[in-house]
C-alpha positions as CSV (number, residue, x, y, z in Angstrom):
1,X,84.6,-224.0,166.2
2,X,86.7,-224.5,169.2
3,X,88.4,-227.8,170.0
4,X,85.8,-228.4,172.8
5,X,82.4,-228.0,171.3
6,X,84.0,-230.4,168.7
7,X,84.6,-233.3,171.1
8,X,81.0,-232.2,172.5
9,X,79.3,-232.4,168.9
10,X,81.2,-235.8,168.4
11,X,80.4,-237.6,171.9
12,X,77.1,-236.3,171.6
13,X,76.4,-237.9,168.4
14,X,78.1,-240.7,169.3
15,X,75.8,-241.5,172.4
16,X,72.8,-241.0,170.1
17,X,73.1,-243.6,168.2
18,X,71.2,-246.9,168.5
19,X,73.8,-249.5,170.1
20,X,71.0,-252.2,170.1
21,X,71.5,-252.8,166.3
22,X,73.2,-255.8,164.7
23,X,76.0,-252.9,163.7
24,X,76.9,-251.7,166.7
25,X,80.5,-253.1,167.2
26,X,80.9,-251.4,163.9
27,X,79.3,-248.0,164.5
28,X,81.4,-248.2,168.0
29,X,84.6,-248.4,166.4
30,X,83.9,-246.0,163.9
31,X,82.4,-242.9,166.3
32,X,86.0,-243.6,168.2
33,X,87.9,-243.3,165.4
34,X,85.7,-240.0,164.9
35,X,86.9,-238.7,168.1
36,X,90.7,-239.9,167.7
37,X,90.8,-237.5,164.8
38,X,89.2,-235.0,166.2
39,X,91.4,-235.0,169.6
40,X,94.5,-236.2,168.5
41,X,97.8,-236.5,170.9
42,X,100.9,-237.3,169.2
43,X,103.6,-239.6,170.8
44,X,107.5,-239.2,169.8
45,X,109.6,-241.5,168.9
46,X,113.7,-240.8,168.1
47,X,115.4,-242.6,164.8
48,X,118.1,-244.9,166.7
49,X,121.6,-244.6,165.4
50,X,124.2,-247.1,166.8
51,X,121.3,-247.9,169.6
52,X,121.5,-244.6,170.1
53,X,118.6,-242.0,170.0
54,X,119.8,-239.1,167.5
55,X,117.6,-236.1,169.7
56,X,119.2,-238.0,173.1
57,X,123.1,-237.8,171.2
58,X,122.1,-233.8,169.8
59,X,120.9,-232.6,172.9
60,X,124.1,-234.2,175.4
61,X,126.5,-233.3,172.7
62,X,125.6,-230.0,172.6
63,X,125.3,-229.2,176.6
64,X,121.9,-227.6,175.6
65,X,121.5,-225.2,178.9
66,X,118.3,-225.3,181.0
67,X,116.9,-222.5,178.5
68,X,117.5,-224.0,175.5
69,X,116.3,-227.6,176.7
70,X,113.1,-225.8,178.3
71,X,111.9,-224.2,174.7
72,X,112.7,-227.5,173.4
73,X,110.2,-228.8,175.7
74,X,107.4,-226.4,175.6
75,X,107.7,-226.8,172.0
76,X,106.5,-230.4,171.8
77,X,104.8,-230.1,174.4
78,X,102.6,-227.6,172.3
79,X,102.9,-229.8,169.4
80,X,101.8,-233.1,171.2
81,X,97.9,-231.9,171.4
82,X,98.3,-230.3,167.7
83,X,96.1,-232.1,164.7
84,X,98.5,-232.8,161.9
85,X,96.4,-230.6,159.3
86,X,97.7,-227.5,161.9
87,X,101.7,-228.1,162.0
88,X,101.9,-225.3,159.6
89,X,103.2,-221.9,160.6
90,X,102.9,-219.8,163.2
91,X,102.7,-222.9,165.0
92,X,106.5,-224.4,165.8
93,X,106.3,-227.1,162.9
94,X,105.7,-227.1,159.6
95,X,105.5,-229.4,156.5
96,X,108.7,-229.0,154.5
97,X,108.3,-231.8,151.8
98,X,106.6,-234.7,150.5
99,X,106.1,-236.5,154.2
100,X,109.0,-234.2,155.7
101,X,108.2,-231.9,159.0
102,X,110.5,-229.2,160.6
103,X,110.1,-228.9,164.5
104,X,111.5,-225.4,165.2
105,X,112.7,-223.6,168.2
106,X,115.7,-221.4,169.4
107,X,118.9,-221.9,171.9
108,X,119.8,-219.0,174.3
109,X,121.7,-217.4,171.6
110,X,118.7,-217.2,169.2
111,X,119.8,-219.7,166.9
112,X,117.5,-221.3,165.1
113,X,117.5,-225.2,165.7
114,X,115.9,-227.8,163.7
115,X,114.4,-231.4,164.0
116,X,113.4,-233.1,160.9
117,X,110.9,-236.0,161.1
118,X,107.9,-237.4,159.8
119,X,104.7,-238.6,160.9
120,X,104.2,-242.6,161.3
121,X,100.5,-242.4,161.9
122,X,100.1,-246.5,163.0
123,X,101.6,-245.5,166.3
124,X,100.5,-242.0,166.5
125,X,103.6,-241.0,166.3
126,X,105.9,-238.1,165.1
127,X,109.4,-239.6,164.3
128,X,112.2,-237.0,164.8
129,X,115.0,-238.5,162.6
130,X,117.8,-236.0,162.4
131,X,118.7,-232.4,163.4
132,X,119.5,-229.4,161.7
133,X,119.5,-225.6,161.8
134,X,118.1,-223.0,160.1
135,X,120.1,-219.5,158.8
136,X,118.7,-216.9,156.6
137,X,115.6,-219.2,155.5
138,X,117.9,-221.9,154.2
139,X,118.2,-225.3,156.6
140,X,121.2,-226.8,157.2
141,X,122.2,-229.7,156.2
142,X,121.3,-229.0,152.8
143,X,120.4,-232.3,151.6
144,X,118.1,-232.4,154.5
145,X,115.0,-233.4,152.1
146,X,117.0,-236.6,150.2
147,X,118.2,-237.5,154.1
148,X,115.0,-237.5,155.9
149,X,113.2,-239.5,153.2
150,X,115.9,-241.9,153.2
151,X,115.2,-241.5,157.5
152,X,111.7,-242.1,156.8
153,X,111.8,-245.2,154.8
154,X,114.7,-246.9,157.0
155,X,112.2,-245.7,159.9
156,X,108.8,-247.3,158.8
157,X,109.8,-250.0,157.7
158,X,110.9,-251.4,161.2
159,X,109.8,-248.9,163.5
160,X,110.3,-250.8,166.9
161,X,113.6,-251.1,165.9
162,X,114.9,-248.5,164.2
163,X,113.2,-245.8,166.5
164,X,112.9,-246.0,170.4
165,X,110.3,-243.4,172.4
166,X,111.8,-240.1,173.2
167,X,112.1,-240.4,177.0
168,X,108.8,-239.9,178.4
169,X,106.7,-238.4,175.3
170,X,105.3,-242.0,174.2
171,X,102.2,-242.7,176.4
172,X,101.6,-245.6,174.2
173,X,104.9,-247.1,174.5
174,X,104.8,-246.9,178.9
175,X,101.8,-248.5,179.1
């Protein structure tokens, strides 16, 4: 069923139901709780690192060309509107571990780079803690798995802290 009908079925049923009853601030925040899930749009936060953000430091520190910074984009920006359940491949992202995700995309030179996150779901967010790269199905660094947990855990734990918005792909955090 396509994404549309979906968000049709679910306002539809939503305005059916019988606001009138003692339940209705209830029901209310249920149905749009219903809908989030349904249409979900993903915010990204960076993991800061000397009040740094790590994607800011990888992408100046590399002198990504225009290309390279433009697939980059596209990619999250095809991302942002995915459900969770669908960052599996072909898409660009992929569940990798126990709460570990793999954005991928390419540089001019068909390299394959890497951003390892993780989900932090209070903020609707997807928290890109640390790059990498990918070469003959093996990712690079190879203890990517122990370091992104450790990432994670650092992350969630004080999230407006240890992670700042990565530049305008927050609409949560500019409002």
């Amino acid at each position: 069923m396509k994404l549309a009908t979906k968000i049709g079925h679910a306002i539809k049923e939503m305005m059916s139901k019988k606001y009138a009853s003692k339940n209705a601030p209830r029901q209310h925040s249920e149905d749009r709780s219903a809908v989030r899930r349904i249409v979900e749009k993903w915010n990204f936060h960076e993991r800061q690192n000397r009040s740094a953000g790590v994607v800011t430091d990888w992408i100046i520190d590399s002198k990504w060309s225009a290309k390279t910074r433009a697939n980059f984009d596209r990619t999250l920006d095809q991302l942002k509107s995915q459900p969770k359940k669908s960052w599996s491949k072909p898409n660009p992202a992929s569940k990798i571990g126990n709460h570990t995700y793999v954005i991928r995309f390419k540089d001019v030179s068909s390299s394959q780079l890497r951003l390892f996150g993780h989900f932090f779901d209070e903020h609707d967010t997807f928290v890109m803690t640390m790059e990498g790269y990918e070469k003959d199905d093996v990712y690079y660094p190879k203890n990517y798995e122990s370091m992104a947990e450790a990432y994670r855990v650092e992350c969630d734990k004080d999230f407006f802290i240890t992670t700042s918005p990565f530049e305008d792909f927050c609409d949560i955090c500019d409002k």
